[in-house]
C-alpha positions as CSV (number, residue, x, y, z in Angstrom):
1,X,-17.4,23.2,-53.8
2,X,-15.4,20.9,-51.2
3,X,-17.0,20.0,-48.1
4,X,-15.5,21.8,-45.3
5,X,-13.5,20.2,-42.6
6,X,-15.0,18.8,-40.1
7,X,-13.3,20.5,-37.2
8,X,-14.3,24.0,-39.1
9,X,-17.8,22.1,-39.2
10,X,-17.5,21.8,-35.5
11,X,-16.3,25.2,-35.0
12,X,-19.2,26.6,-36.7
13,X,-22.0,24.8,-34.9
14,X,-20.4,25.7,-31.5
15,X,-20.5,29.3,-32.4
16,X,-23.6,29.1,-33.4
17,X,-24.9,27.8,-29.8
18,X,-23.1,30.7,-28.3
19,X,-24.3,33.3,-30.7
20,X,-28.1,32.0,-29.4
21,X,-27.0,31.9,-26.2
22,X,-26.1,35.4,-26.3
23,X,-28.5,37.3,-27.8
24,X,-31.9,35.4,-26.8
25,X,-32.7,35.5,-23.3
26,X,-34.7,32.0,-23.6
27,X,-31.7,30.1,-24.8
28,X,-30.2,31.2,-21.6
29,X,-32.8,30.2,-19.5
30,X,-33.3,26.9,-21.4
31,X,-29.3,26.1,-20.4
32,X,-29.4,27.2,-17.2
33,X,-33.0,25.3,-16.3
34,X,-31.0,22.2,-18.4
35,X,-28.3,22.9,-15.5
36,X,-30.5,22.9,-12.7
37,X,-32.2,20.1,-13.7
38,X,-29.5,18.0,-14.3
39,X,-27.3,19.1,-11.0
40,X,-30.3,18.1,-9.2
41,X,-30.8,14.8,-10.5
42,X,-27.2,13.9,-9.2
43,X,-28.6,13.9,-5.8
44,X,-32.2,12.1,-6.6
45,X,-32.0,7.8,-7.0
46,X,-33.0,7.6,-10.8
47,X,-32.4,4.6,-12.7
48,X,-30.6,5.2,-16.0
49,X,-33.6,5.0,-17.5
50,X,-34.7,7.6,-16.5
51,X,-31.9,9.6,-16.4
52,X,-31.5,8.8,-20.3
53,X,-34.7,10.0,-20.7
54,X,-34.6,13.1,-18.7
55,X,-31.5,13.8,-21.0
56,X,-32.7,13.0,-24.0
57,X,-35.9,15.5,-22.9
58,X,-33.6,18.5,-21.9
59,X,-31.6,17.9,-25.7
60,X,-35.1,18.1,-27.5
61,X,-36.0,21.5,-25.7
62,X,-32.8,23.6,-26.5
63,X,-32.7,21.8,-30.1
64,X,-36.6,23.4,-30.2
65,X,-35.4,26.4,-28.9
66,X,-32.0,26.9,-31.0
67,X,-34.2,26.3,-34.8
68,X,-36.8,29.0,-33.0
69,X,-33.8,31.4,-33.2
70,X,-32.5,30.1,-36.3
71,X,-35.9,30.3,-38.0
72,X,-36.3,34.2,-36.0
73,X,-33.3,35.6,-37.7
74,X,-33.8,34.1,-41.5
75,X,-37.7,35.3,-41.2
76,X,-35.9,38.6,-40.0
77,X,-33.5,39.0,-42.9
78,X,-35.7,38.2,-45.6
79,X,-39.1,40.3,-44.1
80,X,-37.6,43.2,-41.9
81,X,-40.9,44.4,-42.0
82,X,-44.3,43.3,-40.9
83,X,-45.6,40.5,-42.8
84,X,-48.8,38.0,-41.6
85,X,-46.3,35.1,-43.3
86,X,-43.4,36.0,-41.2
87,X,-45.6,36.3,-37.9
88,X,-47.0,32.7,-38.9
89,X,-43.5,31.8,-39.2
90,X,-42.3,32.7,-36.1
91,X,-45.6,31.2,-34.5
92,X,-45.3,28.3,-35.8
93,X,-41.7,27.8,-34.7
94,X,-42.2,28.9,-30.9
95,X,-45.3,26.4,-30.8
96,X,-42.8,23.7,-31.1
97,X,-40.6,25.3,-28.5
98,X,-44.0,25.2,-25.9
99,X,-44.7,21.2,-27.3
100,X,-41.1,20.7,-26.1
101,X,-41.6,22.8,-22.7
102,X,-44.7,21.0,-21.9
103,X,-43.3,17.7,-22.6
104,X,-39.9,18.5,-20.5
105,X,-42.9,19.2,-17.8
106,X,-44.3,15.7,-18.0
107,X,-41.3,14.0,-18.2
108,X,-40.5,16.0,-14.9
109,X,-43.3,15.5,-13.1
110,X,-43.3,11.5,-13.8
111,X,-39.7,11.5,-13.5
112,X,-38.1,13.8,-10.8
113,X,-41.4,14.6,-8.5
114,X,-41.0,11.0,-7.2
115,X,-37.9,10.8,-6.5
116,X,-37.9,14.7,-4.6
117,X,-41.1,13.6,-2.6
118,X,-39.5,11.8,0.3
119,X,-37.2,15.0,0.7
120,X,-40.0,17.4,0.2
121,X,-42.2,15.3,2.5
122,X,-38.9,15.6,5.2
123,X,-38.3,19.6,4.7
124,X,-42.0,19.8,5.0
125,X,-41.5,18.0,8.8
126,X,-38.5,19.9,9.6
127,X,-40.2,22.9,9.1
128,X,-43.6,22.3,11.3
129,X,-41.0,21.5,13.9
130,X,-38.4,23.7,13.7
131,X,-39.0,27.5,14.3
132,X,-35.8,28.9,12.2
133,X,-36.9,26.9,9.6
134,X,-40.7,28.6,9.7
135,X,-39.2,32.2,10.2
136,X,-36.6,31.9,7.5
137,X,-39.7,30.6,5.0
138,X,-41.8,33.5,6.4
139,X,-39.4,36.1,6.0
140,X,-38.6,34.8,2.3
141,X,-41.8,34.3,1.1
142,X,-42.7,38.3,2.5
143,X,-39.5,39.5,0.3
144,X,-40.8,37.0,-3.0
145,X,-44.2,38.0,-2.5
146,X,-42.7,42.1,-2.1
147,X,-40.5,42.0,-5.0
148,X,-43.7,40.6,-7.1
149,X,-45.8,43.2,-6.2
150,X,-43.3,45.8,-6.7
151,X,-42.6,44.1,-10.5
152,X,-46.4,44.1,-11.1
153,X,-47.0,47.8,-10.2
154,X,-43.8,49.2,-11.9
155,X,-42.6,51.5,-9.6
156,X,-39.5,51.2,-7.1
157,X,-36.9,49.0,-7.0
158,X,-36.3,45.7,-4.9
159,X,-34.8,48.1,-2.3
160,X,-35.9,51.4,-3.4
161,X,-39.7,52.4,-3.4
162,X,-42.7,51.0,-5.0
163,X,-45.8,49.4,-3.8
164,X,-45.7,47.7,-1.1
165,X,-43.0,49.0,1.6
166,X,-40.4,46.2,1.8
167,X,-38.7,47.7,4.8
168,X,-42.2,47.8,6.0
169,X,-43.3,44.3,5.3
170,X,-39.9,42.7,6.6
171,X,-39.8,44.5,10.2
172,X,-43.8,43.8,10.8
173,X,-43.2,39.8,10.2
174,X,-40.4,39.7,12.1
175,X,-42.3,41.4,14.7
176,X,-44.9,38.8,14.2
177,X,-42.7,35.8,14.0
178,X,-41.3,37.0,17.3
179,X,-45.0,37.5,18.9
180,X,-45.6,33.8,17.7
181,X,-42.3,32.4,18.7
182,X,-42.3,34.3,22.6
183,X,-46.1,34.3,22.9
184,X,-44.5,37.2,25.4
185,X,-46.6,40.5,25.4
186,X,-43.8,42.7,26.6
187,X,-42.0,41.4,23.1
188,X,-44.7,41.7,20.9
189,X,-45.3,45.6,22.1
190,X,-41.3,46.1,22.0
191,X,-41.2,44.3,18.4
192,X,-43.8,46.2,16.7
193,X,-42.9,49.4,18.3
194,X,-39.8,48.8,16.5
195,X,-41.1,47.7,13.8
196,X,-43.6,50.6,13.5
197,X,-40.2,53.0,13.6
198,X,-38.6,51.3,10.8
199,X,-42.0,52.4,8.9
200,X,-42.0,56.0,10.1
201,X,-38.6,56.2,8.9
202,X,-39.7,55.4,5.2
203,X,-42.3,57.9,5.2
204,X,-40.1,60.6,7.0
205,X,-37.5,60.2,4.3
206,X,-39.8,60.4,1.5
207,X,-39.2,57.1,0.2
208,X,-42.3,55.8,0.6
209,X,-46.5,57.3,0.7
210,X,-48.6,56.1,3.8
211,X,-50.5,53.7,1.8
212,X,-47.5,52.2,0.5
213,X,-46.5,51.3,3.8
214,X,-49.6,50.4,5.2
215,X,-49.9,47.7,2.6
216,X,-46.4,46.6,3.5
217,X,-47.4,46.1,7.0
218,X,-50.1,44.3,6.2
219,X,-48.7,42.2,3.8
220,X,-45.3,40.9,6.3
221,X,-48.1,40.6,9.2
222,X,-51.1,38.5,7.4
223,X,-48.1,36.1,5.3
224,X,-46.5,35.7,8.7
225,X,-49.3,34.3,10.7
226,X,-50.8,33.0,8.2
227,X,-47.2,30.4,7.5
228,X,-47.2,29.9,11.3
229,X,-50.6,29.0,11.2
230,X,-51.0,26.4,8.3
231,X,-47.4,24.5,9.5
232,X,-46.5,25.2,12.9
């Protein structure tokens, strides 16, 4: 049997990266973290050293994770059913994708931490002295900390629903940002009499329970002052 060209040779490898790349969601995130990773090193002083390394880290992850997939689908052809030697298989293969993972970590931290610590160390400074900055976080980390919570108790959507109240949780810390910001009590009553309308409307429109809003007041109210507190 002649060797096939080498172009064809090509051909096939490349469409077997995009066949991994489009039917396991890890592949994807692999490239995409590769990506990340890589556009931010373009803005961080790294020696080409380390940038070799760092490359040479992000190839030995997604080569981990394309044989996982390879091995995956020639376990699955040959044992469509259950077997303990095809689940050993599969083990076996996605504990070298996690030694890859945990290395691309150490290589990361020893790598790209110290170069992003004098601009982490400056956004930190920024942010104790600027108020937008410390609002904007605030308000961010209540819609992270909302959509979480919603994930974790499976009900709702992001906008729709669920535990906790994210209309709720939003208009309480920005009622609480702007009590900390004015230290004015004719705002603070104004702000969380507003705030305490966008609430009602949730429960009045059957969206959301009592307690599901209660929580979400809490939650935009306690994450609020409690970011204002630390770095302000």
């Amino acid at each position: 049997m002649n060797p096939r060209p080498f172009l064809e040779r090509l051909n096939a490898a490349i469409e077997g990266i995009i066949y991994a790349a489009k039917t396991q969601r890890s592949v994807r995130l692999q490239f995409l973290a590769a990506f990340v990773v890589l556009l931010v090193s373009l803005f961080l002083p790294l020696t080409r050293t380390e940038l070799l390394f760092l490359f040479f880290t992000i190839i030995l992850v997604i080569f981990a994770e394309l044989v996982n997939t390879s091995v995956e689908q020639v376990v699955n052809l040959f044992s469509p059913s259950p077997h303990p030697l095809a689940k050993a298989a599969k083990d076996v293969a996605a504990g070298a994708v996690f030694i890859a993972c945990f290395g691309a970590l150490v290589m990361a931290y020893f790598i790209i931490f110290p170069a992003l610590s004098p601009f982490l160390t400056r956004w930190i400074l920024i942010t104790k002295h600027s108020s937008e900055y410390l609002t904007f976080a605030a308000l961010t980390a209540v819609i992270v900390l909302v959509v979480v919570l919603k994930a974790v108790f499976g009900r709702g959507t992001p906008l729709y629903g669920g535990m906790p109240s994210g209309h709720a949780a939003l208009a309480f810390a920005l009622g609480t940002a702007l009590t900390v910001l004015t230290e004015n009590p004719l705002v603070m009553l104004l702000s969380f009499f507003l705030a305490l309308l966008v609430s009602t409307s949730r429960l009045l429109h059957g969206i959301h329970t009592k307690l599901e809003v209660a929580l979400g007041a809490i939650l935009g109210t306690l994450v609020t002052a409690l970011m204002f507190q630390v770095f302000r």
